[in-house]
C-alpha positions in Angstrom: 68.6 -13.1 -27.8 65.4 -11.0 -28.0 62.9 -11.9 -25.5 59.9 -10.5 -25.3 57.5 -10.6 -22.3 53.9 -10.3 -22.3 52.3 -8.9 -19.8 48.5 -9.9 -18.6 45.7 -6.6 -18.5 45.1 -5.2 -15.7 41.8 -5.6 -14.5 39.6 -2.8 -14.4 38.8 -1.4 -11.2 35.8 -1.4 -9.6 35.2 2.1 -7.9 34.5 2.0 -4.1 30.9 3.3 -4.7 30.1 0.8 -6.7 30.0 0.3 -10.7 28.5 3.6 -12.5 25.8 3.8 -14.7 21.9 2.0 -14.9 23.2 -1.2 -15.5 25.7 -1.2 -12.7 23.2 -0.1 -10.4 21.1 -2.5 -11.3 23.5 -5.2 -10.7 24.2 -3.8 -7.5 20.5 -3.9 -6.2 20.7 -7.1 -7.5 23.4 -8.4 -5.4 21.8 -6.5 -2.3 18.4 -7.8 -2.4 19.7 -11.6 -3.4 21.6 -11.1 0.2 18.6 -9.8 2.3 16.6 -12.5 0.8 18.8 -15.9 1.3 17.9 -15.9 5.2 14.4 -16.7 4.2 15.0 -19.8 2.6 15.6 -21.0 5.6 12.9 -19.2 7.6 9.8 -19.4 5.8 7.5 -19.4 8.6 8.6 -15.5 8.8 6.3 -15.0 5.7 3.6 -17.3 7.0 3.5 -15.6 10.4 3.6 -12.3 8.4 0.1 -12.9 7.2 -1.7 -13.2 10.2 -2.1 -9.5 10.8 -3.9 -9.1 7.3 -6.5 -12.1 8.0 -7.4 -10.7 11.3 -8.3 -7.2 9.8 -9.7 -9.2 7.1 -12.1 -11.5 9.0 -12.6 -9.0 12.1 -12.7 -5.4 11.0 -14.2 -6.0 7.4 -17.7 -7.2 9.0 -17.3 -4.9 11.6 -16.9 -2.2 8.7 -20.0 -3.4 6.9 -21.9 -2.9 10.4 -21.0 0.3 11.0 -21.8 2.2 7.8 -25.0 -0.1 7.1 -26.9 1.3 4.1 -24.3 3.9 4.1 -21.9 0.9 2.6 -22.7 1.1 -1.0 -22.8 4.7 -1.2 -19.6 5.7 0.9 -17.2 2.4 -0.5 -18.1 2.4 -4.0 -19.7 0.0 -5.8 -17.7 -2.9 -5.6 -18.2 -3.3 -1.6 -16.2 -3.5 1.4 -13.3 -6.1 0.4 -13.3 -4.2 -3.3 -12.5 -0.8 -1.0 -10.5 -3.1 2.2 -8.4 -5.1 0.5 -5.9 -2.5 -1.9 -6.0 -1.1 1.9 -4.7 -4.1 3.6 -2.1 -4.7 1.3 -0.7 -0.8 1.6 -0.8 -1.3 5.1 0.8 -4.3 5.2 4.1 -2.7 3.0 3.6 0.4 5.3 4.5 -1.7 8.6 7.2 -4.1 6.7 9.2 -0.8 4.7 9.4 1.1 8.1 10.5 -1.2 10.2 13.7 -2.2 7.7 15.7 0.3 9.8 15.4 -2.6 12.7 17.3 -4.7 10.6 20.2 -2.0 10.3 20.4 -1.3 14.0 20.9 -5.1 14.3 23.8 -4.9 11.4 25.3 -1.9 13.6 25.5 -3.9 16.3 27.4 -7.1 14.5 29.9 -4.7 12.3 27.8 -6.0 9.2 26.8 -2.6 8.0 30.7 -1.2 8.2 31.4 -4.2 6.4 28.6 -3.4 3.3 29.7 0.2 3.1 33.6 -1.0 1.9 31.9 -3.0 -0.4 32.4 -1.8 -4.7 28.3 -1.3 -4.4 27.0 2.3 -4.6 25.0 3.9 -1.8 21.7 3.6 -3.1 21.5 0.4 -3.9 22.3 -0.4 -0.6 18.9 1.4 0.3 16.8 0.1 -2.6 18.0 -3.3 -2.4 17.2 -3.8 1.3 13.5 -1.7 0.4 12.5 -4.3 -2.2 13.4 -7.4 0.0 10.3 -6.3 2.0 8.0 -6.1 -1.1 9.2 -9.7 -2.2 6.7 -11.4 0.7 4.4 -8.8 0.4 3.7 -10.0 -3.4 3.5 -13.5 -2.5 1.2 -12.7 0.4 -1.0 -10.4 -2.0 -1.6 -13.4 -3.9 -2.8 -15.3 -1.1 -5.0 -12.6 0.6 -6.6 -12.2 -3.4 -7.4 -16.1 -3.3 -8.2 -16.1 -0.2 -11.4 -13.0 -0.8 -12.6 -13.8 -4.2 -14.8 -16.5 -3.3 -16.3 -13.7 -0.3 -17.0 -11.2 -3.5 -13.5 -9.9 -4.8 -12.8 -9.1 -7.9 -9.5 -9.4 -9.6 -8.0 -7.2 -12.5 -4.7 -8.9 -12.7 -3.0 -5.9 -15.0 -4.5 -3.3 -12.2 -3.3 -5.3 -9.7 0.5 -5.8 -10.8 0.8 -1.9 -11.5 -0.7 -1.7 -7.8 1.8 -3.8 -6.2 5.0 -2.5 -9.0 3.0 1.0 -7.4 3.8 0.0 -3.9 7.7 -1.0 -4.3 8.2 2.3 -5.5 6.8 3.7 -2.6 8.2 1.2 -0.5 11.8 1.8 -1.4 11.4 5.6 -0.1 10.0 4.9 3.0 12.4 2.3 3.7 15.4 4.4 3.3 13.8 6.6 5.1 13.1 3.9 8.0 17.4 3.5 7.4 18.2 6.7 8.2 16.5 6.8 11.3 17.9 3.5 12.3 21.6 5.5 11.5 20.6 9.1 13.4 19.5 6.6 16.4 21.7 3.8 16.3 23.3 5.0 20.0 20.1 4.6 21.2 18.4 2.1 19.2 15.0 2.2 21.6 14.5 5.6 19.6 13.8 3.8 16.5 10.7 1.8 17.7 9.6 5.2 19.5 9.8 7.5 16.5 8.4 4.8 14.3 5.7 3.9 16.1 4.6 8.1 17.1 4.4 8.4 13.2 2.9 5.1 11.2 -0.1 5.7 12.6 -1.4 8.9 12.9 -0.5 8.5 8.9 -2.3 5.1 8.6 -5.2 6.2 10.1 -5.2 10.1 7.9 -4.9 8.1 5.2 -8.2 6.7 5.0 -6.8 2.8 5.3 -9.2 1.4 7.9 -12.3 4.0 7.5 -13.5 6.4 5.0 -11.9 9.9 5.6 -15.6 11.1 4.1 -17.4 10.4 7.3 -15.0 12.6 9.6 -14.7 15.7 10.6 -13.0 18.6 8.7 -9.9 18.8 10.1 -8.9 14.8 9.3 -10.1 15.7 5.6 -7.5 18.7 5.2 -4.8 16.7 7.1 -5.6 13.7 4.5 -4.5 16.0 1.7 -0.8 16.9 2.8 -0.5 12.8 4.0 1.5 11.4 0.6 -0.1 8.0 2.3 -3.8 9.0 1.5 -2.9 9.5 -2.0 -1.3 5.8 -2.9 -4.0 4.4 -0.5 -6.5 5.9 -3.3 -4.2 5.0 -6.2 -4.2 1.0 -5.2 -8.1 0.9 -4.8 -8.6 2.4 -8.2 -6.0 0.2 -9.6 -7.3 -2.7 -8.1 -10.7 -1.8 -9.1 -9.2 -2.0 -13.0 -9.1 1.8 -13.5 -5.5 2.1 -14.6 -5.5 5.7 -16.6 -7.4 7.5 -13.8 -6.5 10.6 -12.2 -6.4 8.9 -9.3 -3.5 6.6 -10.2 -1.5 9.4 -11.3 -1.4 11.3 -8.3 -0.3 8.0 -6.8 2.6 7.9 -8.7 3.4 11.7 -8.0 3.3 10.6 -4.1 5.1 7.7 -4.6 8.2 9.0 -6.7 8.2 11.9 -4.2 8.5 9.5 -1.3 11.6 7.5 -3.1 13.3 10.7 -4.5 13.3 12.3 -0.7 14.1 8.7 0.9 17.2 8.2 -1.0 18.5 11.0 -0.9 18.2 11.5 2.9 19.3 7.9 3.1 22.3 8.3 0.8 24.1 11.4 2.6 22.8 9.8 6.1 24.9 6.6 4.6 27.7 8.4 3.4 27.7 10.4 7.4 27.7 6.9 9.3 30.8 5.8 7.0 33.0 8.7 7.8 
């Protein structure tokens, strides 16, 4: 008697960098950023305590920002006024100290064998870095919302389509500077204090060239022409025109330019820095 045996597919592997092609990376970012995100569901004060840098800058330095240029206000911060200019500002600085600091999070991952544990995961390399990037931008959007509520009855004015290519601006941004903040945590992770001391030496000498807390026009010479090689200056102009409602500006675009820049160099220093600590 003839028997005949049938025999179930195979499944189809899944490579050990993760699944190819757009979709596959975006399933993998996915997967990444749903991870980094489930500890805040059970530590939402995190977020809350995340905002109390912004409102102090908000309620101290803006008057003291008015004060100091006096007349000079309308002239030197546009037309809208001081939270118009201050505000985009606070919200790039607040992704600026969130995206850089990621690579805290790695050294911590190091430390518990989490990170080996990721890398033998079927997810690619990058989205390891971009997934980890965007958690940070996922409080920053709800505490943009907040700060925005929070200034339009002092004078603010909202341009909601400006302000969602701003913050869409700032992930993009984000993303580079956070694998960027990964692979210093990786070339440092033997000595983990290095990470806070490099971090700290170089967020803000470019916070303050970048014209976040005063206007670069009322300095001297040399700031001005350090401004213009600081990728930071450019996106800190890009989110105040945004916000401001002038989407197809010149401005913007050179934004952009610094911004893709930023994530095209981050991942690829993150990715071989990645591929380095797994061999």
């Amino acid at each position: 008697m003839t028997t005949i045996s049938a025999t179930a597919p195979s499944p189809t592997p899944v490579p050990a960098g993760g699944r190819s092609g757009p979709l596959g990376l975006l399933r993998d970012i996915g997967i990444v950023l749903t991870r980094e995100l489930r500890p805040l569901r059970y530590d939402p004060f995190s977020v809350i305590f995340g905002m109390v840098q912004p409102l102090v800058f908000l309620g101290l330095f803006g008057p003291l920002l008015v004060g100091s240029l006096g007349s000079q206000a309308g002239a030197t911060l546009g037309a809208g006024g001081v939270w118009q200019w201050f505000v985009p500002a606070i919200l790039v600085m607040t992704a600026l100290f969130g995206t850089s600091a990621t690579g805290a999070n790695l050294l911590f991952e190091f430390q518990t064998g989490a990170h080996e544990r990721m890398l033998v995961a079927p997810l690619s390399r990058s989205s390891l870095l971009v997934g980890r990037a965007l958690k940070e931008m996922v409080p920053l959007a709800g505490q943009a919302v907040i700060i925005v509520a929070v200034m339009i009855p002092f004078g603010f004015r909202l341009y909601p389509v400006g302000a969602l290519v701003g913050l869409a601006l700032l992930a993009v941004f984000g993303v580079g500077l956070g694998a960027l903040s990964y692979s210093l945590a990786i070339a440092v992770r033997k000595q983990d204090w290095m990470f806070w001391a490099v971090q700290q030496t170089l967020i803000f000498p470019l916070m303050l060239l970048s014209g976040i807390l005063l206007p670069l026009e009322t300095g001297p010479g040399w700031m001005r022409a350090a401004a213009h090689v600081n990728p930071l200056a450019y996106l800190v102009d890009a989110e105040r025109a945004l916000f401001a409602g002038e989407i197809g500006s010149t401005t913007v675009l050179w934004g952009w330019v610094a911004a893709l820049v930023t994530a095209a160099l981050g991942l690829t220093v993150g990715v071989r820095a990645m591929a380095r600590s797994a061999a």
